[in-house]
C-alpha positions as a Markdown table, in Angstrom:
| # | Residue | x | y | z |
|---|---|---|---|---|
| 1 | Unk | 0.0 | 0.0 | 0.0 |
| 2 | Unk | 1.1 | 3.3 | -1.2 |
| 3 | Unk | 2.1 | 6.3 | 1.5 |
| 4 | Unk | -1.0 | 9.1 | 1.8 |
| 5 | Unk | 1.4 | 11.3 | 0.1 |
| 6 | Unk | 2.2 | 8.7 | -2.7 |
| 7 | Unk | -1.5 | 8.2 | -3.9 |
| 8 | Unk | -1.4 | 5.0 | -6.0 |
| 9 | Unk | -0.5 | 5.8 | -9.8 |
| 10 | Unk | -3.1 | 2.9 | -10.6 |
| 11 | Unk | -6.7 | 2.0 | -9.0 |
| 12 | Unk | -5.6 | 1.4 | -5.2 |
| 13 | Unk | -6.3 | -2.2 | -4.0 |
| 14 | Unk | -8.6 | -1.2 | -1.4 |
| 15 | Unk | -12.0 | -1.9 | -3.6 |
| 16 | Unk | -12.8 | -5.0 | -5.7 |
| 17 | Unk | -12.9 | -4.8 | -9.6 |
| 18 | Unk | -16.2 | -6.8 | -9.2 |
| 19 | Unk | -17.5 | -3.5 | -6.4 |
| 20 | Unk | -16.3 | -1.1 | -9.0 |
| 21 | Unk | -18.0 | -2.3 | -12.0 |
| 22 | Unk | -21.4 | -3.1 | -9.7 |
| 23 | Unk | -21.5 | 1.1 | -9.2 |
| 24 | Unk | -21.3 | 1.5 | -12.2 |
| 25 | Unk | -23.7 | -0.6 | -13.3 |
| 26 | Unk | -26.2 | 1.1 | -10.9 |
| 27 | Unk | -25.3 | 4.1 | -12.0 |
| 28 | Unk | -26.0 | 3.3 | -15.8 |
| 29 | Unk | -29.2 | 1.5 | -14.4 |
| 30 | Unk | -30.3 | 4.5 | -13.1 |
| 31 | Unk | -29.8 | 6.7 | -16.6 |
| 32 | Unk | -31.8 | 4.3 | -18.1 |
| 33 | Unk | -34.7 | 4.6 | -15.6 |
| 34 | Unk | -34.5 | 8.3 | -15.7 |
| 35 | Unk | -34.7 | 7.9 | -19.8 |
| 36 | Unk | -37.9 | 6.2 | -19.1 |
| 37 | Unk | -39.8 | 8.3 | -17.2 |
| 38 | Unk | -38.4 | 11.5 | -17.9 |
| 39 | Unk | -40.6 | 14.6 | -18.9 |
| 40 | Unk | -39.1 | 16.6 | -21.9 |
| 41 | Unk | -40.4 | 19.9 | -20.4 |
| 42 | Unk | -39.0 | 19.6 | -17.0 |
| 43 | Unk | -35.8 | 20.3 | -16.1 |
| 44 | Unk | -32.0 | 21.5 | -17.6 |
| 45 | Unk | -33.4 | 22.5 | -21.2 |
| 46 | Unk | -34.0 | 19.1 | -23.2 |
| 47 | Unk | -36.8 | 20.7 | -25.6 |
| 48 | Unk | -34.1 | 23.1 | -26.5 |
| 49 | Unk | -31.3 | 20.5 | -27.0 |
| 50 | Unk | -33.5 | 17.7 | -28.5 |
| 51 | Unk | -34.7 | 20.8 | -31.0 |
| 52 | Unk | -30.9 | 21.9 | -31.9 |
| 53 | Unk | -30.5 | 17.9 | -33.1 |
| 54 | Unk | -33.9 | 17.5 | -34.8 |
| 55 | Unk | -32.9 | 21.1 | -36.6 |
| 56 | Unk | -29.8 | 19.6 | -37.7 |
| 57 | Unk | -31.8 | 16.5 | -39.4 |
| 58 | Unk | -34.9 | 18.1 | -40.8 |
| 59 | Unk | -32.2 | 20.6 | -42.5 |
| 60 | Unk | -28.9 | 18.5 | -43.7 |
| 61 | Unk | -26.4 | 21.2 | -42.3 |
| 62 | Unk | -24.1 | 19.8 | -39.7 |
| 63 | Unk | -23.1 | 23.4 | -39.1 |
| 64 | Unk | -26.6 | 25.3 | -38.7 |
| 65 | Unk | -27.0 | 28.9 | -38.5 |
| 66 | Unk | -27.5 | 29.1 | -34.4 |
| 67 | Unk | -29.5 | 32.6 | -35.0 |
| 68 | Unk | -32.4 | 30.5 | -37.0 |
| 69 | Unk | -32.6 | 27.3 | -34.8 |
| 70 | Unk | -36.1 | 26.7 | -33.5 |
| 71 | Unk | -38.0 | 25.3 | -30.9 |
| 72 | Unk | -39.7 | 22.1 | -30.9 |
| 73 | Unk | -43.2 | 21.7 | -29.3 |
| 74 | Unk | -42.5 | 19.9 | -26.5 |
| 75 | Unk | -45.7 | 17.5 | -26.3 |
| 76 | Unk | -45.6 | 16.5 | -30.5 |
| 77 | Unk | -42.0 | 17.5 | -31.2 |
| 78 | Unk | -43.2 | 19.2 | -34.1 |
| 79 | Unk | -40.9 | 22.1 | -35.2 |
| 80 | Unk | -42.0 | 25.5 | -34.0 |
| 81 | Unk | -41.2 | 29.1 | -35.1 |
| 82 | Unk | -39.9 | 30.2 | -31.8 |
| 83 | Unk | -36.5 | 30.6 | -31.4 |
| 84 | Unk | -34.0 | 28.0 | -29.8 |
| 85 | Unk | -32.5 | 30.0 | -27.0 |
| 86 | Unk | -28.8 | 27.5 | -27.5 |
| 87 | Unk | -25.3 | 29.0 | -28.3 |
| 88 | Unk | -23.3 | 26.0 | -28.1 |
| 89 | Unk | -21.5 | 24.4 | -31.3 |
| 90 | Unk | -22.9 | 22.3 | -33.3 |
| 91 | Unk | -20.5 | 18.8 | -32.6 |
| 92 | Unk | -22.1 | 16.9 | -30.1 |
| 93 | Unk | -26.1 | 18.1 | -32.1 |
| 94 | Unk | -24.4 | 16.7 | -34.8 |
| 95 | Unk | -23.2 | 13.2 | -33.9 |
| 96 | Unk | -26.4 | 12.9 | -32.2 |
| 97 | Unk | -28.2 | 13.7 | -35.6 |
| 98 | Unk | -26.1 | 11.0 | -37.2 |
| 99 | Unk | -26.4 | 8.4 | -34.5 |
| 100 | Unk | -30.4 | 8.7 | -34.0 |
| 101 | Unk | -33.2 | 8.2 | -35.9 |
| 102 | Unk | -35.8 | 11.2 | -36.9 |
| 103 | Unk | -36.8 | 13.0 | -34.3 |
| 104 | Unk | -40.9 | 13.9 | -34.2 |
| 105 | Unk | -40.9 | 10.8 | -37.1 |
| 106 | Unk | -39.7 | 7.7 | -35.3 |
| 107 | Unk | -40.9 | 6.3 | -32.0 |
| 108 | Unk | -38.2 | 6.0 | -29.9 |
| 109 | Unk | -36.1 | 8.6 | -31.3 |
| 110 | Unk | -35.7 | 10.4 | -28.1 |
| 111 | Unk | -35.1 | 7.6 | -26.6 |
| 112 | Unk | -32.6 | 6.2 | -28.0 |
| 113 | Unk | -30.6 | 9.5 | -27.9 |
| 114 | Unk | -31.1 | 9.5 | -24.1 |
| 115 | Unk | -29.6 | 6.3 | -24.2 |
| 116 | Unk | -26.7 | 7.3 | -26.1 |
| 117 | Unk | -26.2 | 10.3 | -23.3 |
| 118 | Unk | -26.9 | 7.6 | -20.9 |
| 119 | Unk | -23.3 | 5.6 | -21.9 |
| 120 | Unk | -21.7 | 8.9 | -22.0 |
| 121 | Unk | -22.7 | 9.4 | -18.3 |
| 122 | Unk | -21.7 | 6.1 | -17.2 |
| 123 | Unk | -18.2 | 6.2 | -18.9 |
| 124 | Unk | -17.8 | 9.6 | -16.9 |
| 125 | Unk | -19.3 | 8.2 | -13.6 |
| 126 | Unk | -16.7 | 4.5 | -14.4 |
| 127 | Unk | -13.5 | 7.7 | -14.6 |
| 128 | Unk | -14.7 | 9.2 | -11.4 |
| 129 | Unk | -14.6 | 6.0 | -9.9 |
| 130 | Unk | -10.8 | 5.1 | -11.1 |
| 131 | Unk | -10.3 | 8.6 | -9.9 |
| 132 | Unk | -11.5 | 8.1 | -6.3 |
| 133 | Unk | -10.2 | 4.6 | -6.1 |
| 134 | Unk | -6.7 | 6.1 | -7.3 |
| 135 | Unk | -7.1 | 8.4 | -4.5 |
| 136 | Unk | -7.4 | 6.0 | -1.9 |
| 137 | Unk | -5.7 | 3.9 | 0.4 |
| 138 | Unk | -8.6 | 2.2 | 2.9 |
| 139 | Unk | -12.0 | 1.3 | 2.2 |
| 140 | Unk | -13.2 | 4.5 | 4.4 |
| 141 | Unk | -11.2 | 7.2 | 2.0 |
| 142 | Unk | -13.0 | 5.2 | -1.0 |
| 143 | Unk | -16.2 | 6.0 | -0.1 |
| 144 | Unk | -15.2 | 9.7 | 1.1 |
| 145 | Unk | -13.6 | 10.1 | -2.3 |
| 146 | Unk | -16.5 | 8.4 | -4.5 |
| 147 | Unk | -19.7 | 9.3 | -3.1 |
| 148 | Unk | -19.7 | 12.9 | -3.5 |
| 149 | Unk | -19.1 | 12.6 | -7.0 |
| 150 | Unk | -21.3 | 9.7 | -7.7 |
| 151 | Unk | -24.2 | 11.4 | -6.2 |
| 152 | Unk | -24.4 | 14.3 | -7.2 |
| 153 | Unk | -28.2 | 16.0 | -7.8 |
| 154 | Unk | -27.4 | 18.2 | -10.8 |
| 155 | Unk | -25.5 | 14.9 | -12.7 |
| 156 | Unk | -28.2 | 12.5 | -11.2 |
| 157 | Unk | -30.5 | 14.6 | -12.8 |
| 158 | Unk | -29.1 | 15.0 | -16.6 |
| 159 | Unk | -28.3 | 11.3 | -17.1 |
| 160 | Unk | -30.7 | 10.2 | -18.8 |
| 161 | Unk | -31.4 | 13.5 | -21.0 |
| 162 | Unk | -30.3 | 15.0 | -24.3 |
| 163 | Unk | -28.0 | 17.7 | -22.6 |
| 164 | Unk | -24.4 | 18.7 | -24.0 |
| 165 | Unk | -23.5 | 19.1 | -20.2 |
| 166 | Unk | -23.4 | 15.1 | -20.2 |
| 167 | Unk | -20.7 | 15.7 | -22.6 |
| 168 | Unk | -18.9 | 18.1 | -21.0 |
| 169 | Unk | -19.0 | 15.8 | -17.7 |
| 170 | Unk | -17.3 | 12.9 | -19.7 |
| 171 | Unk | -14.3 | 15.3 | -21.0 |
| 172 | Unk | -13.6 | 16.0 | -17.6 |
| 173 | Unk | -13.9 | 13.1 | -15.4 |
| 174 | Unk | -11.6 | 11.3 | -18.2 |
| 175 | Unk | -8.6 | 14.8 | -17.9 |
| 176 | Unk | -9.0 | 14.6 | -14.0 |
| 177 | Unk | -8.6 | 11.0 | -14.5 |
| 178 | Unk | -6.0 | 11.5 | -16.6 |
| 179 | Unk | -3.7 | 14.0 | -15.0 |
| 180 | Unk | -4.0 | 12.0 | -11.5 |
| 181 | Unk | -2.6 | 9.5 | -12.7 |
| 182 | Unk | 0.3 | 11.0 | -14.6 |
| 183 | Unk | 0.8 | 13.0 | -11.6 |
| 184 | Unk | 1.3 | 9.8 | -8.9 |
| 185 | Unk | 4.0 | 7.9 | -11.9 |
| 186 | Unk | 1.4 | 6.4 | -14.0 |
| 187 | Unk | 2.6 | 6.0 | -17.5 |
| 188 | Unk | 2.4 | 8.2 | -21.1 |
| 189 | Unk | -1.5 | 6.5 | -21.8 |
| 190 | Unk | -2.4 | 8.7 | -19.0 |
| 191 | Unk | -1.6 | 11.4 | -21.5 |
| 192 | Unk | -4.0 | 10.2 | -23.8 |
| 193 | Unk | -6.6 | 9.9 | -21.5 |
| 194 | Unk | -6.3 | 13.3 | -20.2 |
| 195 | Unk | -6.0 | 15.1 | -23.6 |
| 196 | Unk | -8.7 | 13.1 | -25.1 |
| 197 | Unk | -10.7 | 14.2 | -22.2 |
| 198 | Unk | -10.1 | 18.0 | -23.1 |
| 199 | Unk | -11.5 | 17.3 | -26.8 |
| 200 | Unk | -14.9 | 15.9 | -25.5 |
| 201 | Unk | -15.2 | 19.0 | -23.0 |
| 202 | Unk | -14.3 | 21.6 | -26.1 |
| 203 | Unk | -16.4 | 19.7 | -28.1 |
| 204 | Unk | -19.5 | 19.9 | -25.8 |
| 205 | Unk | -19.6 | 23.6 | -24.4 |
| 206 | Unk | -17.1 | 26.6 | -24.2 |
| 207 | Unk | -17.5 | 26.8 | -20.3 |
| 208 | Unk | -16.0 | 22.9 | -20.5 |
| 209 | Unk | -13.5 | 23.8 | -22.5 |
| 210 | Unk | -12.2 | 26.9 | -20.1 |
| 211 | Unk | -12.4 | 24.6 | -17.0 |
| 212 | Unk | -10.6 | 21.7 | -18.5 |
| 213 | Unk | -8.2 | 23.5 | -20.4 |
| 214 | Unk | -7.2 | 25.7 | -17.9 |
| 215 | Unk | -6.7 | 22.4 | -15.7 |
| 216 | Unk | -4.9 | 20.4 | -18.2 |
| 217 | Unk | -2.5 | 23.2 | -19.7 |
| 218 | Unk | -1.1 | 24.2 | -16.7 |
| 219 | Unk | -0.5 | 20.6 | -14.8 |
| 220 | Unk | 1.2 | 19.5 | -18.0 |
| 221 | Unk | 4.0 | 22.5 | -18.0 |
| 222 | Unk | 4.3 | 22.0 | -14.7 |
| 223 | Unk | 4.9 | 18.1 | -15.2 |
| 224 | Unk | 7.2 | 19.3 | -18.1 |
| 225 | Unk | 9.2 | 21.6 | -15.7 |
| 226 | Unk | 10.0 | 19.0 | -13.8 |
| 227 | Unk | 11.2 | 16.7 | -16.5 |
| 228 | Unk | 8.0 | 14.6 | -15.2 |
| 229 | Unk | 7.1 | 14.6 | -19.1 |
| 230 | Unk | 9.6 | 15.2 | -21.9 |
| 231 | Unk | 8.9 | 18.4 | -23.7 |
| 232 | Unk | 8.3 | 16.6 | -27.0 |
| 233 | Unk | 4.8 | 15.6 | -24.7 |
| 234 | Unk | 3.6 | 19.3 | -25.4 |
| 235 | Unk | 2.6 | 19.2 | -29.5 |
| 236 | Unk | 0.1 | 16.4 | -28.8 |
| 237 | Unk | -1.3 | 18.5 | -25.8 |
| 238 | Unk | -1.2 | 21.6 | -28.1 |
| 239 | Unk | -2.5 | 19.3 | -31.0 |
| 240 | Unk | -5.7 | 18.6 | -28.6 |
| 241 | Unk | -6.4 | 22.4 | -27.4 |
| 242 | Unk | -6.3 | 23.4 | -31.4 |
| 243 | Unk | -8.8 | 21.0 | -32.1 |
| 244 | Unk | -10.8 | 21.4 | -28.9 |
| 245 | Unk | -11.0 | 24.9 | -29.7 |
| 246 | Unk | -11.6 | 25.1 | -33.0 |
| 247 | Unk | -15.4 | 25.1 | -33.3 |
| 248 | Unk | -15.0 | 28.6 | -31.2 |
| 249 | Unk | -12.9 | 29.7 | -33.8 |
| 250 | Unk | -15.1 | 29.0 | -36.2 |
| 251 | Unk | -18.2 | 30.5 | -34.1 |
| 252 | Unk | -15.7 | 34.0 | -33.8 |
| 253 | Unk | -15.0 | 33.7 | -37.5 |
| 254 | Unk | -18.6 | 33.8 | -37.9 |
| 255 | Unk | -20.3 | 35.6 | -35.1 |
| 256 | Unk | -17.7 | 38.1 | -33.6 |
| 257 | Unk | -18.1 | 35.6 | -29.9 |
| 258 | Unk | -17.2 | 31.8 | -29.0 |
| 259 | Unk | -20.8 | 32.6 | -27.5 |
| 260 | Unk | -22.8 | 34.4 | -29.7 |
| 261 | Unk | -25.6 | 36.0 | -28.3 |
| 262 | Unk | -28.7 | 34.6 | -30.5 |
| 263 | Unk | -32.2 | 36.2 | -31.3 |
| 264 | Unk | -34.0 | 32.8 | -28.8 |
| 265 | Unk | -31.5 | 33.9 | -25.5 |
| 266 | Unk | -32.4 | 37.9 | -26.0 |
| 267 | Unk | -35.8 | 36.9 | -25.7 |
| 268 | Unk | -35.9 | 34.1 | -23.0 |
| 269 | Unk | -34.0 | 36.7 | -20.9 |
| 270 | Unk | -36.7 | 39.5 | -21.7 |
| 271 | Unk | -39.5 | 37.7 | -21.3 |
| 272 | Unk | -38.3 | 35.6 | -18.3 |
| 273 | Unk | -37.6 | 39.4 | -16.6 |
| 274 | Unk | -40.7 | 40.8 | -17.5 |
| 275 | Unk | -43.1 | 38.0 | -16.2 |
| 276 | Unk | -41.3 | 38.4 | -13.0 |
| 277 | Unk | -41.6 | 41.7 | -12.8 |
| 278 | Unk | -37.5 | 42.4 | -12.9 |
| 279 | Unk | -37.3 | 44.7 | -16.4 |
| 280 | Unk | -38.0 | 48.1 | -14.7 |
| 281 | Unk | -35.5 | 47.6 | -12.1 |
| 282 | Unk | -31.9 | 47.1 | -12.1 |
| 283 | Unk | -29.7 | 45.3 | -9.5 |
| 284 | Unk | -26.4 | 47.1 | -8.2 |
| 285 | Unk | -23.3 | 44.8 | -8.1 |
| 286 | Unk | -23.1 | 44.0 | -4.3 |
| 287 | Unk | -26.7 | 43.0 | -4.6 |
| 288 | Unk | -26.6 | 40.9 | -7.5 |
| 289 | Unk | -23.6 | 39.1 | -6.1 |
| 290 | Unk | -25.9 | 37.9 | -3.2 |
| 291 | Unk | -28.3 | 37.3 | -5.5 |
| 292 | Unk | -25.6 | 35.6 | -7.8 |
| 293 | Unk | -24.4 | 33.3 | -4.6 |
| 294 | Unk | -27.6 | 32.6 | -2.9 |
| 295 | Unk | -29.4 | 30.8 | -6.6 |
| 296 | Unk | -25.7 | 29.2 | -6.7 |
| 297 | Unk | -26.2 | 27.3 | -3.7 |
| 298 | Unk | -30.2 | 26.6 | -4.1 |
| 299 | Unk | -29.3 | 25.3 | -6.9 |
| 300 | Unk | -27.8 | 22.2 | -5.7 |
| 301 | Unk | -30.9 | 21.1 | -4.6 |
| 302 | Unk | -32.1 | 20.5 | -8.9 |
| 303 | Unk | -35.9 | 19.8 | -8.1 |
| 304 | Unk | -38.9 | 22.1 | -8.8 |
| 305 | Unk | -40.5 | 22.2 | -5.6 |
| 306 | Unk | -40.2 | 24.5 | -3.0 |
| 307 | Unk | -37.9 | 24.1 | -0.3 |
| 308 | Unk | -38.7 | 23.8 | 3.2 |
| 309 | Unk | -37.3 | 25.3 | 6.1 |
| 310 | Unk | -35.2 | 21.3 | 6.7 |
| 311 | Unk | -34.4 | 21.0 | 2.6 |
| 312 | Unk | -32.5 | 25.2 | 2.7 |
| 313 | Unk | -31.2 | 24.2 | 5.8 |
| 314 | Unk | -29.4 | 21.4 | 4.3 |
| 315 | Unk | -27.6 | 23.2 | 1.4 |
| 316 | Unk | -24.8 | 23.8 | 4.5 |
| 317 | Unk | -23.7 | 20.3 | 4.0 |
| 318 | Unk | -22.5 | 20.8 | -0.1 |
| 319 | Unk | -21.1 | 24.5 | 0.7 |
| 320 | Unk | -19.2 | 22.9 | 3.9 |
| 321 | Unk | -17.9 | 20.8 | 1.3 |
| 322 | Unk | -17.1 | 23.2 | -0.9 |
| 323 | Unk | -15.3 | 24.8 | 1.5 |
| 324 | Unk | -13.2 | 21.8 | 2.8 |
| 325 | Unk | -12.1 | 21.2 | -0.6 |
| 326 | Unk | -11.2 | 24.9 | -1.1 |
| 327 | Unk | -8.8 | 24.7 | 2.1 |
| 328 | Unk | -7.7 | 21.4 | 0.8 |
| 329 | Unk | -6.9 | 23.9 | -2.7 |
| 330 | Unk | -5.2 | 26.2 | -0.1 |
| 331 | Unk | -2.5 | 24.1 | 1.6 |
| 332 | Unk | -2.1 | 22.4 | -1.9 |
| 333 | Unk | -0.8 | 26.0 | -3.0 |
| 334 | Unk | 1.3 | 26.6 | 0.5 |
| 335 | Unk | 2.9 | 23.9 | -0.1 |
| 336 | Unk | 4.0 | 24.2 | -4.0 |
| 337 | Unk | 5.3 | 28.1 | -2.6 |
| 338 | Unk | 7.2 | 26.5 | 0.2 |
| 339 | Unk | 8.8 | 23.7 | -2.4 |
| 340 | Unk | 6.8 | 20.9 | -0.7 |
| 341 | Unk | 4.7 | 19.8 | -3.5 |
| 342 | Unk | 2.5 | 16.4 | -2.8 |
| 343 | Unk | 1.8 | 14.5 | -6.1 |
| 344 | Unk | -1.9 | 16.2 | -6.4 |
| 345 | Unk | -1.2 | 19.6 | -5.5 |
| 346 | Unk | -0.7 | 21.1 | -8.7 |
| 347 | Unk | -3.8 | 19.5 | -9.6 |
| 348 | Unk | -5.9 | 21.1 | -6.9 |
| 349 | Unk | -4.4 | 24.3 | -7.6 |
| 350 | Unk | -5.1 | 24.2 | -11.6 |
| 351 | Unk | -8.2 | 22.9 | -11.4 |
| 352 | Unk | -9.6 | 25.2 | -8.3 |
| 353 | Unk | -7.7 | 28.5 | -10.3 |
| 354 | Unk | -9.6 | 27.3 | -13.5 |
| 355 | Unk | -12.9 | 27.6 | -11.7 |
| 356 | Unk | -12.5 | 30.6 | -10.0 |
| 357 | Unk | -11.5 | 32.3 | -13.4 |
| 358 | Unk | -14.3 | 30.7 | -15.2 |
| 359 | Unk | -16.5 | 31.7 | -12.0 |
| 360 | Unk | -15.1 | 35.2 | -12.4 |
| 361 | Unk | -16.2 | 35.4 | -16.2 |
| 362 | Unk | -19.7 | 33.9 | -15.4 |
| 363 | Unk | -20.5 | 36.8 | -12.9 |
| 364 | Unk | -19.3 | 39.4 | -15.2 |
| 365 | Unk | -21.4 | 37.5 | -18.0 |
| 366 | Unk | -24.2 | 37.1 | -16.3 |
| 367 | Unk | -24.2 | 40.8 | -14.7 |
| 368 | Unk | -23.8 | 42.3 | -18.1 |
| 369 | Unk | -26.7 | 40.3 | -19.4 |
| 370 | Unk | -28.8 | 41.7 | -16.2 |
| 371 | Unk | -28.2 | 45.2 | -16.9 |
| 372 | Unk | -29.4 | 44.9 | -20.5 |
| 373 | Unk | -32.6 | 42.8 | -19.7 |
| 374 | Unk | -33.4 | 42.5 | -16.1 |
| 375 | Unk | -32.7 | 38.9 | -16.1 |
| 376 | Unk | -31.2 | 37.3 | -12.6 |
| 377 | Unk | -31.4 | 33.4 | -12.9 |
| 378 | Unk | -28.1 | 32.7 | -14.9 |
| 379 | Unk | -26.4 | 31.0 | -11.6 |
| 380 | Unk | -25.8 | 27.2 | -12.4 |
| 381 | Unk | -23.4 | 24.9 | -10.4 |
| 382 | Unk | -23.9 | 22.4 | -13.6 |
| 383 | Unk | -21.7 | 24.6 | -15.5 |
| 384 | Unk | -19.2 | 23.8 | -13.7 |
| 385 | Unk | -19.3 | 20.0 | -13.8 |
| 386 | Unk | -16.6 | 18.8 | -15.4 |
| 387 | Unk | -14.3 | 20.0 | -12.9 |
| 388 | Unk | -16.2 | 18.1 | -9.9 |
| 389 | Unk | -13.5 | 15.6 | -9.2 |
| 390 | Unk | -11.8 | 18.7 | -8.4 |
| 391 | Unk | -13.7 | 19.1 | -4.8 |
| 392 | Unk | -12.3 | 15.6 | -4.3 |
| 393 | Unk | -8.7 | 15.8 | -5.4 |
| 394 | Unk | -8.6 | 19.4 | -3.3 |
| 395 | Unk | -10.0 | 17.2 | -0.1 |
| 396 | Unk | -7.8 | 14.3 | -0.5 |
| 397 | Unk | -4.7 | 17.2 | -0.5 |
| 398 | Unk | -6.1 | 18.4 | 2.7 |
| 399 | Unk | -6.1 | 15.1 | 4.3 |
| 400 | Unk | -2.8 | 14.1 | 3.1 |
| 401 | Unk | -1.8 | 16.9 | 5.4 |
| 402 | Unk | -3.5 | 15.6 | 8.4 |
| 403 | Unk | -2.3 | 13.3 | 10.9 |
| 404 | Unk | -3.8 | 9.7 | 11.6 |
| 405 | Unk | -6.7 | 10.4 | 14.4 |
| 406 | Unk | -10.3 | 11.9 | 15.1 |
| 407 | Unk | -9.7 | 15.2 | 12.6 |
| 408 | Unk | -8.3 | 13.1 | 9.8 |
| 409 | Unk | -11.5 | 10.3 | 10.3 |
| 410 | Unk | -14.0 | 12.9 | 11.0 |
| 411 | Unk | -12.9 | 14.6 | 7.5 |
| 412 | Unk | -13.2 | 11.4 | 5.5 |
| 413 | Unk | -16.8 | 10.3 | 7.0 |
| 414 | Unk | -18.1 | 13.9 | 6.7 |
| 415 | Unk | -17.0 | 13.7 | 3.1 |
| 416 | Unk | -18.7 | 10.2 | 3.0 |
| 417 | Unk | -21.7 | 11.0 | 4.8 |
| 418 | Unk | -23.0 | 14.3 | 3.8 |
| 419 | Unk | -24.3 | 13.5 | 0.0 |
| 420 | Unk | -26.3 | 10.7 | 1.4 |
| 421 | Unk | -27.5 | 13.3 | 4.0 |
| 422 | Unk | -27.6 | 15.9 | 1.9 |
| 423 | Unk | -30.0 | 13.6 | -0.4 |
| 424 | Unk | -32.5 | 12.4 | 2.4 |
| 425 | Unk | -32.5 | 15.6 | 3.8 |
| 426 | Unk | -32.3 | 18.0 | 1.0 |
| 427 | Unk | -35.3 | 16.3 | -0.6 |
| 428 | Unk | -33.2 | 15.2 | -4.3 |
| 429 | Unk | -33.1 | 11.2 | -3.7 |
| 430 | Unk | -34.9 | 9.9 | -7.3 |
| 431 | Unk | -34.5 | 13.4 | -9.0 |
């Protein structure tokens, strides 16, 4: 058994092959119920996804105008003439298009590309896994590693729909997975992995593509610096960032953004204000930042209903989280400063500096789009996704640092204990 500061370059002994393929199983069993029994028009935008792939095969063009996409009615899945409010590239619309049959022509159609998004969530939730397992070195920091990314609301809640997020998920869980293991001695494949997952996340969305790329590039050259890689290792990485962003080159070429604002967004935004009553007023910075953080954390908790008094008090248990794994993203950085890098630190400190640029960008985003339309529900934890191995990575730092006894234990079954809790309490078991 590997050292806590070691970590184990290849899936640590401490779980069976026949436990780890048994989660994941369970976890692709429980896409496949959600694809069942999921309602189009609730929840994370399918009518507006399903619509962008259906455009793509009523119309031939892999490469669509995004200002004339359209909507489709959500009970026939007939094509509308409102606007589709999506500004992503057309790539993962695309394969989708190819892979399925005709949507609003076939039975089944939707849900056989829900199934395809199902595999794509199970191969992400089988990476997370590796990652967790890599992590560990007892059956207790297995669980404390694995569960809080294996239960998850927002990710519960998309497998099993026709969301680019799914996507976006699988790019990252397969860099994280990737770079953890180059990081701890594991060999050049690891490379592959990693940079393969940074095409699927630029492929998918151009928030994915900021969050992974700005976790990749950086624990590469610093792998690099360190002779850890040769430098001949940097023209496939830079090989896999052209590629991943190209389709926002294109979308620059073509619209002036990477996320062209389209005719559908303008008008979800200004209708969304207006039946809220938000277009005649106009927040101030400090009070749209509270705004900003207190959606953030509601929306954890990915189910329609209210909350009640028990289900907001039990958003404390993900932002305690959060903030464990941001201290764990703290000492990780001391320690590179002081020249006492553990293995993962780089990690934690590239992935937790890509989020809080991306995070940075999203506020400014989002408050811009406010002052134009009134608009204040642009606050999504999903966005950030594909880095959610990160909040793991950033813990196992922290207790790396910690000696054996009651702080180091308490850590590890708080990390293990509070999605489960955070599920029975918080009201998102089944979403």
């Amino acid at each position: 058994m590997a050292s806590r500061e070691g970590f184990a370059p290849e899936a640590a002994p401490v779980m069976g092959r026949g436990l780890l393929i048994l989660l994941v199983l369970l976890l692709g069993f429980g896409g496949v119920v959600n694809a069942l029994r999921k309602d189009i028009a609730k929840g994370f935008d399918e009518v507006a996804h399903v619509s962008y792939v259906a455009q793509i095969q009523r119309d031939g063009a892999s490469w669509p105008d995004l200002r004339a996409l359209r909507l489709l009615d959500p009970a026939s899945l007939a094509p509308t003439d409102a606007p589709n409010y999506l500004n992503h590239p057309p790539p993962y619309y695309a394969a989708l298009a190819r892979i399925g049959p005709a949507i609003g022509a076939e039975p089944g159609a939707l849900l056989i590309l829900r199934l395809v998004n199902v595999a794509l969530t199970t191969v992400a939730f089988a990476a997370l896994l590796l990652l967790a397992a890599g992590l560990a070195h007892s059956r207790l920091e297995f669980w404390a590693y694995a569960l809080p990314l294996v239960t998850i609301p927002i990710a519960l809640a998309l497998n099993g729909a026709v969301n680019n997020d799914n996507l976006a998920i699988l790019g990252g869980a397969l860099a994280l997975l990737g770079l953890q293991r180059l990081l701890c001695g594991g060999g050049r494949a690891w490379l592959t992995c990693a940079l393969a997952g940074l095409v699927a996340a630029g492929l998918a969305k151009f928030t994915a593509l900021l969050l992974v790329g700005g976790c990749v590039g950086p624990t590469l050259l610093w792998l690099v610096a360190r002779s850890r890689l040769p430098t001949t290792a940097l023209l496939p990485a830079t090989l896999a960032l052209a590629l991943a962003a190209a389709p926002y080159a294109v979308l620059v070429a073509q619209y002036g953004s990477p996320v062209p604002e389209v005719p559908g967004h303008l008008a979800m935004m200004r209708d969304g204000a207006r039946e809220a009553g938000w277009d005649g007023t106009r927040l101030g910075l400090p009070a749209y930042l509270l705004t900003f953080a207190a959606l953030f954390a509601s929306q954890f908790r990915p189910v329609l209903t209210e909350p009640n008094a028990v289900e907001t008090a039990s958003l404390v248990l993900p932002l305690v989280l959060m903030g464990l794994s941001l201290a764990g993203g703290a000492v990780a950085l001391m320690r590179l400063r002081a020249g006492r890098a553990q293995p993962l630190d780089p990690l934690a400190v590239a992935g937790w500096g890509a989020i809080g640029l991306v995070l940075a960008a999203h506020i400014r985003f989002s408050y811009l789009n406010h002052l134009a339309t009134g608009w204040r529900l642009d606050a999504y934890p999903r966005y950030y996704l594909p880095l959610a191995g990160i909040t793991v990575i950033a813990c196992a730092c922290l207790a790396a640092g910690l000696p054996e006894g009651r702080v180091r234990r308490g850590l590890l079954v708080f990390l293990a204990a509070s999605p489960l809790a955070f599920g029975l309490l918080g009201g998102t078991l089944g979403v």
